[in-house]
C-alpha positions as CSV (number, residue, x, y, z in Angstrom):
1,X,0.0,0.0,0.0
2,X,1.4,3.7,-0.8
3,X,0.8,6.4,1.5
4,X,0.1,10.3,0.5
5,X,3.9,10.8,1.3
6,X,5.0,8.2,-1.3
7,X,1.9,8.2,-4.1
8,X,3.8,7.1,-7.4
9,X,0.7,7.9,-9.6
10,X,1.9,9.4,-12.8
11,X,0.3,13.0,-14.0
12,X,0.9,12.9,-18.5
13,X,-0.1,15.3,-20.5
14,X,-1.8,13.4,-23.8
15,X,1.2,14.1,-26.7
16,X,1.5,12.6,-29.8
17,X,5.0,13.5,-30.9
18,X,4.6,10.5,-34.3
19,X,6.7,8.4,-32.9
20,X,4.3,5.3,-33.2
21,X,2.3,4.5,-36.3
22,X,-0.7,3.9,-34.0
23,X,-3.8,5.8,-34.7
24,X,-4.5,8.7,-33.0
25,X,-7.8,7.6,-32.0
26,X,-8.3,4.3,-30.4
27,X,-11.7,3.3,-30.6
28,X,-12.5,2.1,-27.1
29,X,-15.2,0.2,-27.7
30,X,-14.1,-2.0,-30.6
31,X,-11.2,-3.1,-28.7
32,X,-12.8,-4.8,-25.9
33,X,-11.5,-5.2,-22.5
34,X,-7.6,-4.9,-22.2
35,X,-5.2,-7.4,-21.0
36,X,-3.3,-7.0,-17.5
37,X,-0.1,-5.8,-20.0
38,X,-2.1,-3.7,-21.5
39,X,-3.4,-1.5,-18.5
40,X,0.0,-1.2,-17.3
41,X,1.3,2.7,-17.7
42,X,3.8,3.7,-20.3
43,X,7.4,4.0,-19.0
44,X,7.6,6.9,-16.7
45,X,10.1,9.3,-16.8
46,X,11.8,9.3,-12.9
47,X,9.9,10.2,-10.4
48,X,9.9,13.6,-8.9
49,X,10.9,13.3,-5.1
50,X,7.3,15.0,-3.9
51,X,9.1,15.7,-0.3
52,X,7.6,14.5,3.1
53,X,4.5,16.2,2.4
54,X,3.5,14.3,-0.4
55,X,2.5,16.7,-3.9
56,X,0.2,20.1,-3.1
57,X,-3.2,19.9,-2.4
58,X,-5.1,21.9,-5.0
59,X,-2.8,22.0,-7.0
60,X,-3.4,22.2,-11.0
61,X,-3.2,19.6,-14.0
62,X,-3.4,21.3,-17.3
63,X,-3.1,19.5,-20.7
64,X,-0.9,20.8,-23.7
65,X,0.6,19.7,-26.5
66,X,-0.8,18.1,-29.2
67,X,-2.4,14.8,-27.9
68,X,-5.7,13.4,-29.7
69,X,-9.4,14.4,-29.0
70,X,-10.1,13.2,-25.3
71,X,-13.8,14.4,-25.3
72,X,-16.9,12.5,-25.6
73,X,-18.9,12.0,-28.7
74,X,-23.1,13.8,-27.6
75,X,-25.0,10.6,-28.4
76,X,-26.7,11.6,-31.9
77,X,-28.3,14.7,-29.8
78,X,-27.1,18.2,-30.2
79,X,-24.6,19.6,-27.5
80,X,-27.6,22.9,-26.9
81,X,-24.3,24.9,-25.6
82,X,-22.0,24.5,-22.2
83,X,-23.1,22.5,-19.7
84,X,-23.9,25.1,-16.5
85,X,-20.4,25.4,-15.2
86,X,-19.1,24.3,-12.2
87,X,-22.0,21.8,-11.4
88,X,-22.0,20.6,-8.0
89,X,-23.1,16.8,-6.9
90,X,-26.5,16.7,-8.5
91,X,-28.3,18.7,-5.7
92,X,-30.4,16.0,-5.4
93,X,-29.6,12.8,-2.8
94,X,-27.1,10.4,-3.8
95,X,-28.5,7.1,-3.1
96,X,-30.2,7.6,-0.2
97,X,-28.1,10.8,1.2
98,X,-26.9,13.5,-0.5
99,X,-23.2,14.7,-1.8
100,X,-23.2,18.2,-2.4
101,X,-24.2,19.7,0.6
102,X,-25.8,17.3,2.9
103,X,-23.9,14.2,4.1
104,X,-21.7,12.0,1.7
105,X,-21.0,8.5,4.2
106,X,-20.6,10.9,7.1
107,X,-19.0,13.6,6.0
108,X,-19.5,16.7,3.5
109,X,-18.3,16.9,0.5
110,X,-16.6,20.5,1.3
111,X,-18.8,23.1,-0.5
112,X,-19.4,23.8,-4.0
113,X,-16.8,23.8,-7.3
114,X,-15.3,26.8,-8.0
115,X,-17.9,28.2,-10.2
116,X,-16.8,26.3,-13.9
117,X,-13.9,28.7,-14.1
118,X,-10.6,26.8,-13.9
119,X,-7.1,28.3,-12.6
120,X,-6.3,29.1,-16.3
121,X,-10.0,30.6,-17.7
122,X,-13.0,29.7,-18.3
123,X,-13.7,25.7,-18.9
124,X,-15.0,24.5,-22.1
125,X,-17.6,22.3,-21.3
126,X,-19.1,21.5,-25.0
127,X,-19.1,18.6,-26.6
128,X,-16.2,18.2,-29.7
129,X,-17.7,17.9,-33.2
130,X,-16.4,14.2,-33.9
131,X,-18.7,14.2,-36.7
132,X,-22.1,11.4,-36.6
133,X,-22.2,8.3,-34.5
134,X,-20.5,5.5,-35.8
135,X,-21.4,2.1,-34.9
136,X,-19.9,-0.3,-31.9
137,X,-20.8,-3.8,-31.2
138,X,-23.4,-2.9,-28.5
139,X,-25.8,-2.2,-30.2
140,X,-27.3,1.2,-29.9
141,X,-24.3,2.8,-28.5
142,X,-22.0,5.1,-29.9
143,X,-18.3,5.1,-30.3
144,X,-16.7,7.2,-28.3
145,X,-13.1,7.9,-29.0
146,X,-10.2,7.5,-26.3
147,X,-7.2,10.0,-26.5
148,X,-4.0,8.1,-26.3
149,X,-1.2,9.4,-24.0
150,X,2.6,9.5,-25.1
151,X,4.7,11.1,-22.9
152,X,4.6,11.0,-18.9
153,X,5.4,13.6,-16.5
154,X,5.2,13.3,-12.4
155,X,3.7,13.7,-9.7
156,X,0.0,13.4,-8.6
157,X,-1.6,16.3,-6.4
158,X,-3.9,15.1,-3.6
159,X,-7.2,16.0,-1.9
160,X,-9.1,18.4,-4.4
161,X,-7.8,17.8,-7.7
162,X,-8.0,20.6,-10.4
163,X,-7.1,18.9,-13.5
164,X,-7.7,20.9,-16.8
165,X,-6.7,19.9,-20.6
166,X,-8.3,21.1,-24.0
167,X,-9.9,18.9,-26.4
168,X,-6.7,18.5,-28.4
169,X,-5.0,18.2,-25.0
170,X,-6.4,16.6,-22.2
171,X,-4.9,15.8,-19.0
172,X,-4.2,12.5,-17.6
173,X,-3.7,11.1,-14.1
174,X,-2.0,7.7,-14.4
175,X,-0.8,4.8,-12.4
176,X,0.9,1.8,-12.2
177,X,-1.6,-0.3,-13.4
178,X,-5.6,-1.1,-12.3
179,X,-4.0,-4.6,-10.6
180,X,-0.9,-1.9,-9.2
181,X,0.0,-0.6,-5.7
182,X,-2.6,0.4,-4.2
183,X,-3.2,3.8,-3.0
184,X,-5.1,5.5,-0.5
185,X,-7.4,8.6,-0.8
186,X,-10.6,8.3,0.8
187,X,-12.5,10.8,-1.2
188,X,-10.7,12.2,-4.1
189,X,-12.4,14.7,-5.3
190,X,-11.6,16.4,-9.2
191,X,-12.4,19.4,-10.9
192,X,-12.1,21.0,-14.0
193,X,-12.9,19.8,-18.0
194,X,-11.0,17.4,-20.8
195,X,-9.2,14.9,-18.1
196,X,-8.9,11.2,-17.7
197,X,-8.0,9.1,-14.7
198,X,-6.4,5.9,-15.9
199,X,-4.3,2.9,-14.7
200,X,-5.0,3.6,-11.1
201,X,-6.0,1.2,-8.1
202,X,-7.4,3.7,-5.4
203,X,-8.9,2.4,-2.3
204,X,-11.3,5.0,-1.9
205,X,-13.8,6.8,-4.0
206,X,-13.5,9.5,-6.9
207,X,-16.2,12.4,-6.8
208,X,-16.0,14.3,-9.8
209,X,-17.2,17.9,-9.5
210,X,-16.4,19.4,-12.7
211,X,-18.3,20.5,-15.9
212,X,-17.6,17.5,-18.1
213,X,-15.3,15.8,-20.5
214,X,-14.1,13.7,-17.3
215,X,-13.7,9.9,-17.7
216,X,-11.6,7.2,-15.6
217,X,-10.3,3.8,-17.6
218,X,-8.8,0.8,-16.8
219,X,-8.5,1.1,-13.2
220,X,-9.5,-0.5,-10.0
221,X,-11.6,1.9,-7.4
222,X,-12.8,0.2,-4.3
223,X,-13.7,-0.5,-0.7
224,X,-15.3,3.0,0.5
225,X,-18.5,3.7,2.4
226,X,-19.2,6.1,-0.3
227,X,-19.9,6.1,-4.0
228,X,-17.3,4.5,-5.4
229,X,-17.3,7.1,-8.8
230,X,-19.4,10.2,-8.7
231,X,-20.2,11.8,-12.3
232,X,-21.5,15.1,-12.9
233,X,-21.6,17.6,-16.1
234,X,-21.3,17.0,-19.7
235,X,-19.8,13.7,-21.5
236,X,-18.6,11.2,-18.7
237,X,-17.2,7.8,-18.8
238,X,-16.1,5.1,-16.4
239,X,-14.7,2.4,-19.1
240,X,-12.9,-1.0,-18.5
241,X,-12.4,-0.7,-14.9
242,X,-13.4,-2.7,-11.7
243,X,-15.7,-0.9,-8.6
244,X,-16.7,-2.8,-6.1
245,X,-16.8,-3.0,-2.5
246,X,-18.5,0.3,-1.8
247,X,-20.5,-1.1,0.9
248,X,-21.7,2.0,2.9
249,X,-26.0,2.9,3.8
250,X,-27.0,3.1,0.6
251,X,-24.0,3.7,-1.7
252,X,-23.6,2.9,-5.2
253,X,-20.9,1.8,-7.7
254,X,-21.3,4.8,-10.1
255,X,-23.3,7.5,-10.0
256,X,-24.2,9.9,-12.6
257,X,-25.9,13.1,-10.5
258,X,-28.8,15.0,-11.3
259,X,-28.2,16.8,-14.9
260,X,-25.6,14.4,-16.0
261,X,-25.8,14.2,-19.8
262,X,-23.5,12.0,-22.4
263,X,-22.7,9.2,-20.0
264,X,-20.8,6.5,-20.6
265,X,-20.6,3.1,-18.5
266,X,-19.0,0.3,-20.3
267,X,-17.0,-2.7,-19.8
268,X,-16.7,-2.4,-16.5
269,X,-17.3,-5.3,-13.6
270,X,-19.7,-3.7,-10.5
271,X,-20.0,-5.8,-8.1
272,X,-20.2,-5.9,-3.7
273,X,-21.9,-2.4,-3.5
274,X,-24.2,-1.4,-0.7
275,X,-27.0,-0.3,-3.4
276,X,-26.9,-0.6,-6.7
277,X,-24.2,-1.0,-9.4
278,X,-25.3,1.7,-11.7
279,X,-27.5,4.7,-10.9
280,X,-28.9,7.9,-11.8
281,X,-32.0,10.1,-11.3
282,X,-32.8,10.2,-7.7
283,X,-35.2,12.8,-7.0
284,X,-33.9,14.5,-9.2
285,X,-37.3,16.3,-10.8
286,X,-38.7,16.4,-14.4
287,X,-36.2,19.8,-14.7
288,X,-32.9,18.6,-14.2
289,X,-33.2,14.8,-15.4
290,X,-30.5,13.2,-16.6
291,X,-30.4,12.4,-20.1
292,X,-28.5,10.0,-22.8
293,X,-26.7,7.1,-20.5
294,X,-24.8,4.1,-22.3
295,X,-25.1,1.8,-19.8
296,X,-23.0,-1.5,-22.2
297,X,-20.6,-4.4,-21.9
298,X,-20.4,-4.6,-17.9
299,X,-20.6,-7.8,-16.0
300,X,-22.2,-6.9,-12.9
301,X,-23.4,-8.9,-9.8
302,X,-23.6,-9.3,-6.1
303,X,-24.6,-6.3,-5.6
304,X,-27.4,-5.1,-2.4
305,X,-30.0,-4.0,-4.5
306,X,-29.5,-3.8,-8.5
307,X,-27.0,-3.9,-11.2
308,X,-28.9,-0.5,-12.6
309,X,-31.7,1.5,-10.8
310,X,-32.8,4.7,-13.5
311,X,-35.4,7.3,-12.0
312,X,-35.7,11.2,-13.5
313,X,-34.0,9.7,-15.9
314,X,-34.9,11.2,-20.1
315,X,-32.7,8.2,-22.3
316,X,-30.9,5.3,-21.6
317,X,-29.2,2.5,-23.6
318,X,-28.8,-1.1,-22.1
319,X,-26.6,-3.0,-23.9
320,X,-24.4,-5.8,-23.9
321,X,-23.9,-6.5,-20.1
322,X,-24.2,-9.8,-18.1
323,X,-26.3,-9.2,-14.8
324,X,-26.4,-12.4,-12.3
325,X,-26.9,-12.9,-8.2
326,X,-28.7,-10.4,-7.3
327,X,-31.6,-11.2,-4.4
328,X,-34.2,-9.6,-2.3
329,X,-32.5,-7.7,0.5
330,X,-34.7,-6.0,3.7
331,X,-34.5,-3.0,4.6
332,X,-33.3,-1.4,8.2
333,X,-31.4,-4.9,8.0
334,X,-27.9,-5.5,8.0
335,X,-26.5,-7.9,5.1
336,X,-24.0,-10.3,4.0
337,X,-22.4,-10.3,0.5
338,X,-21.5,-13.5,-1.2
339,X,-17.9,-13.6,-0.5
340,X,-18.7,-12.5,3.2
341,X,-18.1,-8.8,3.7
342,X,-21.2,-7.3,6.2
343,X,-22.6,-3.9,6.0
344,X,-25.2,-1.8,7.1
345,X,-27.8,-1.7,8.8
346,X,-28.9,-0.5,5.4
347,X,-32.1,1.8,5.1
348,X,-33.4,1.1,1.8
349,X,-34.6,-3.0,0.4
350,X,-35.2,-4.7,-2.7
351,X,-37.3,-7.3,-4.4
352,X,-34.2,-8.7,-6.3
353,X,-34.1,-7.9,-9.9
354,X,-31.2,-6.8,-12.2
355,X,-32.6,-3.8,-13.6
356,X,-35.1,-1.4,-12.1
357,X,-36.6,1.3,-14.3
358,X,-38.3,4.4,-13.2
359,X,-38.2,3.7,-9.2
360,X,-39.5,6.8,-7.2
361,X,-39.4,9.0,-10.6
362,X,-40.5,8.1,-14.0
363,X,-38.0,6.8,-16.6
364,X,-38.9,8.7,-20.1
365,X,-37.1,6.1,-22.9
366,X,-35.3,2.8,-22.2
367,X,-33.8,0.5,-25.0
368,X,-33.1,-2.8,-23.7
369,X,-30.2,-4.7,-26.2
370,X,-28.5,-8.1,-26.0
371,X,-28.5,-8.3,-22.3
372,X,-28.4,-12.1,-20.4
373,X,-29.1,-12.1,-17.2
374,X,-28.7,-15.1,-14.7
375,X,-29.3,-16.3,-10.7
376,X,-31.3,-13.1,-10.3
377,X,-34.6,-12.8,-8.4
378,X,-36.2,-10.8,-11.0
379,X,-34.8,-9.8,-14.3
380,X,-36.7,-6.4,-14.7
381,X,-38.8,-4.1,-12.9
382,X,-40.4,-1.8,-14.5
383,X,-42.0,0.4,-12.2
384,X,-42.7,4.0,-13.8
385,X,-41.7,4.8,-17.5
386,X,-42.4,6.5,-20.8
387,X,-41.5,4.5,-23.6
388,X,-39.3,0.8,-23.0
389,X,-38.3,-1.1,-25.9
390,X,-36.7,-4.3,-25.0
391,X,-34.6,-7.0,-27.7
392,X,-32.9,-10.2,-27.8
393,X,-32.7,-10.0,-23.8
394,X,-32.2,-13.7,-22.4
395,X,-33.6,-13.7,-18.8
396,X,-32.1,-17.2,-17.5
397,X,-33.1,-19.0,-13.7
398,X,-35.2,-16.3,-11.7
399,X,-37.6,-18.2,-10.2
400,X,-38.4,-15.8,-7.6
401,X,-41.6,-14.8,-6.8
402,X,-42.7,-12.7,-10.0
403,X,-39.7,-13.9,-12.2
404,X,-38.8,-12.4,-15.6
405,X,-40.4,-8.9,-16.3
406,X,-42.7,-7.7,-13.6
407,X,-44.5,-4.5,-14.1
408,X,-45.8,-2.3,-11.5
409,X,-47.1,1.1,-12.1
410,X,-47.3,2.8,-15.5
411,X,-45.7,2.7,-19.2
412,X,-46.0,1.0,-22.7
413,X,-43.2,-1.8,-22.4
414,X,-42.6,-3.7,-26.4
415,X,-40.7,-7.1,-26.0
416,X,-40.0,-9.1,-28.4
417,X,-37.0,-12.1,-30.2
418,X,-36.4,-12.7,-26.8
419,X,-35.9,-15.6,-24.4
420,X,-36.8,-17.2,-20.9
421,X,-35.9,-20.2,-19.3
422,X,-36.3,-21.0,-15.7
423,X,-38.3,-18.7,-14.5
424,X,-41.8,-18.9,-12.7
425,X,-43.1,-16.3,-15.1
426,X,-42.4,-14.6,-17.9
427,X,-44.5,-11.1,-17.2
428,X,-46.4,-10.3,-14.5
429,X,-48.4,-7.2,-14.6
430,X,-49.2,-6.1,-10.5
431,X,-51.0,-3.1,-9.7
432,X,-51.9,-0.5,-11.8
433,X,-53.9,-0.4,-14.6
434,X,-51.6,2.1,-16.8
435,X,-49.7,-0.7,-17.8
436,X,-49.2,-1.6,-21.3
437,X,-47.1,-4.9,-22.8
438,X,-47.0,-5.9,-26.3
439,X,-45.3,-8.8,-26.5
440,X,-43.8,-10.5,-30.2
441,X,-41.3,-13.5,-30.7
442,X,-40.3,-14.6,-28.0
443,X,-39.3,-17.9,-26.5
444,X,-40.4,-19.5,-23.3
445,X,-38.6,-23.4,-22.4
446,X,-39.6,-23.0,-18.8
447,X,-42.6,-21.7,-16.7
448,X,-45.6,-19.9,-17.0
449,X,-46.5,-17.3,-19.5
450,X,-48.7,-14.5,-17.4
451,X,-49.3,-13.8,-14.5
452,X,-52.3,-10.9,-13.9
453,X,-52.3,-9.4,-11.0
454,X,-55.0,-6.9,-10.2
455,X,-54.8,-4.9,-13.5
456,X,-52.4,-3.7,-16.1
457,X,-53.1,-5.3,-20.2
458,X,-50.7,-7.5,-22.1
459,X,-51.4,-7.8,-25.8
460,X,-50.4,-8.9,-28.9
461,X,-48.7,-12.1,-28.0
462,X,-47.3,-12.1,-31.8
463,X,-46.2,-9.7,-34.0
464,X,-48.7,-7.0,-34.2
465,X,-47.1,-4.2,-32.8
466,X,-43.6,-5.4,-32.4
467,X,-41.1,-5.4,-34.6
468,X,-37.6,-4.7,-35.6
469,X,-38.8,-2.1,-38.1
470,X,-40.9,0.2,-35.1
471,X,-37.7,-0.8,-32.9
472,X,-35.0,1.2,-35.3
473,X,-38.0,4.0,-36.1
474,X,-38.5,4.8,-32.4
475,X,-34.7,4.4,-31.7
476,X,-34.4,7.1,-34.5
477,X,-37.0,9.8,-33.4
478,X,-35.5,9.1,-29.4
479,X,-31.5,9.1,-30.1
480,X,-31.1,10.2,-33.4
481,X,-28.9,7.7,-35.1
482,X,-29.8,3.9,-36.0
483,X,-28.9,1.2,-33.8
């Protein structure tokens, strides 16, 4: 383990001096996860001996030269200007208790950012024109290009982080490696615009408080009682990296605050946190909803609640992950994970099921894609939503209580070329009679087709209203590029 005094994290500014014939953009998503060689950092230049005092607290990180694009493609939607500057966390509560103002696991979050302006001038917290989405193999999700770094410098300030690049220059903060020494910082928070976190194993949690173009790849955050990544601003990612063991009242994996907009989870494995793996939206309002999440290629499990819980959330992609083990948990209840770590008491329960959409605040558009989900209690909830559009899913061995999809309380759900096996039903419709499932070409090896509880209508057990045509039409008018 490396103390404050000793932190060998490596600060590089993103150069591309044509050494190399690779390309300057390295398309993150067609690469698939990295090996353990290929997380490793770059040779470093020698370290700078940072004294007995470790590096300056607030100190700055600004990018130069003349590295690739390190921002973050909008989604198919239009940018609409800067995001609001200086946005502090969400405003809202943060999984139960709140991070920008109120408590964040027992202690604040120190105030607000400094206002969007960064120690060098304004920030620039657009969204690069990188031309039309291209497509990934998760279907539905955009490419988002990955700068590559070159050339390292030293040196890693501590506490609140102020690290600022450009589009042609972000910043990085890298380590030795996501399986590296391990470093402490309990809450690191970072502000500022265009800067990656990468190659880092940090035992503790990273609250990021600036305007956007943030992201962290290929590292290992972990064992906090707080959120383990905290997202706010304009075009976010947490890519290839492993969070877990966030275990505090109601804390989450990552967490994408109130307002959050171009957000990218992917490839990632969430597992062991005290909530959920994944979530955004908590009371968050109809004004400040969050809006175009890639949620894609994670393996997610074990966690208290759900792999990913969406509330005031506007449009979210679902694509490509593997959800398994996640079971009803009580609430005001302590509880035991899998491989044996206790928490709580926790406040907050759950019925079990992978995915929930639209719990305590209504969900506007959800596009379900490819996922497989396994040794859960319920695959989906879908408790308040707009529009949910859900394909090729395979929802394998939840036999409890309601099973595959369960719907409680409003929304038109269309599901279709999917399939179900082991489960003790493959929809249930509870309580309220603003529930609407169409239902086309599906498959069903084991257990019941529908169960009814006191209202809600399923229809069109066929192909009458559901089809891969109306699928890539409403994906259109919603996102505003085919999937």
């Amino acid at each position: 383990m490396k103390t404050l005094a000793s932190l060998a994290l490596l600060l590089l500014i993103a150069c591309n001096d044509g050494s190399n014939a690779s390309p300057d953009m390295l398309p993150m998503l067609d690469a698939g996860l990295m090996d353990s060689a290929a997380r490793a950092a770059p040779d470093a230049a020698p370290a700078r001996d940072l004294g007995a005092d470790g590096a300056p607290q607030d100190a700055p990180i600004d990018g130069g030269g003349s590295a690739t694009d390190g921002g973050a493609r909008d989604g198919g939607a239009t940018d609409g200007g800067a995001t609001d500057g200086g946005a502090t966390d969400g405003g809202a509560t943060d999984g139960g208790a709140t991070d920008g103002g109120a408590t964040d696991g027992g202690s604040t979050d120190g105030g607000s950012t400094d206002g969007g302006a960064t120690d060098g001038g304004a920030v620039d917290g657009g969204v690069p024109d990188i031309g039309p989405p291209r497509p990934t193999r998760y279907r539905g999700v955009p490419e988002r290009p990955m700068a590559r770094f070159e050339t390292p410098a030293t040196g890693l300030p501590v506490g609140t982080t102020r690290c600022n690049g450009t589009p042609d220059a972000p910043a990085f903060i890298v380590g030795e490696g996501q399986d590296g020494p391990e470093t402490r910082i309990d809450r690191w928070i970072i502000e500022g615009s265009h800067c990656i976190v990468a190659n880092v194993n940090l035992r503790g949690r990273i609250v990021y408080r600036g305007t956007g173009n943030f992201e962290v790849r290929d590292s290992q955050v972990h064992h906090s009682t707080g959120n383990g990544i905290q997202l706010s601003g304009e075009s976010t990612a947490v890519v290839r990296s492993y969070v877990h063991h966030h275990t505090g009242n109601n804390r989450l994996g990552v967490l994408a605050v109130c307002g959050s907009r171009n957000v990218w989870v992917g490839e990632n494995r969430l597992d062991t946190n005290g909530d959920d793996g994944f979530q955004s939206g908590h009371a968050c309002g109809d004004g400040n909803r969050s809006d175009l999440i890639y949620f894609y290629g994670n393996s997610c499990r074990n966690n208290r609640e759900n792999c990913v819980d969406t509330k005031w959330v506007n449009r979210i992609v679902i694509s490509g992950n593997e959800m398994y083990d996640h079971r009803p948990a009580e609430d005001d209840a302590r509880y035991t994970f899998d491989d044996g770590t206790m928490g709580g008491p926790y406040t907050s329960g759950s019925d079990g099921p992978a995915v929930v959409i639209g719990a305590d605040g209504g969900t506007n558009t959800v596009f379900f894609f490819n996922n497989i989900y396994d040794n859960n209690h319920k695959c989906v909830r879908v408790e308040e939503a707009g529009d949910v559009w859900s394909s090729d899913e395979v929802c394998l061995n939840s036999n409890g209580g309601d099973g595959g999809y369960v719907f409680d309380k409003r929304g038109h759900t269309r599901l279709f070329n999917s399939t179900f096996d082991g489960v003790a039903y493959m929809l249930t419709t509870t309580w309220r009679d603003t529930i609407e499932v169409s239902v086309g070409g599906y498959t069903l090896l084991g257990g019941t087709e529908y169960r009814r509880g006191r209202s809600g209508t399923v229809r069109d057990f066929g192909e009458a209203e559901v089809n891969e045509a109306d699928l890539e039409s409403a994906f259109v008018d919603a996102m505003g590029f085919t999937p």
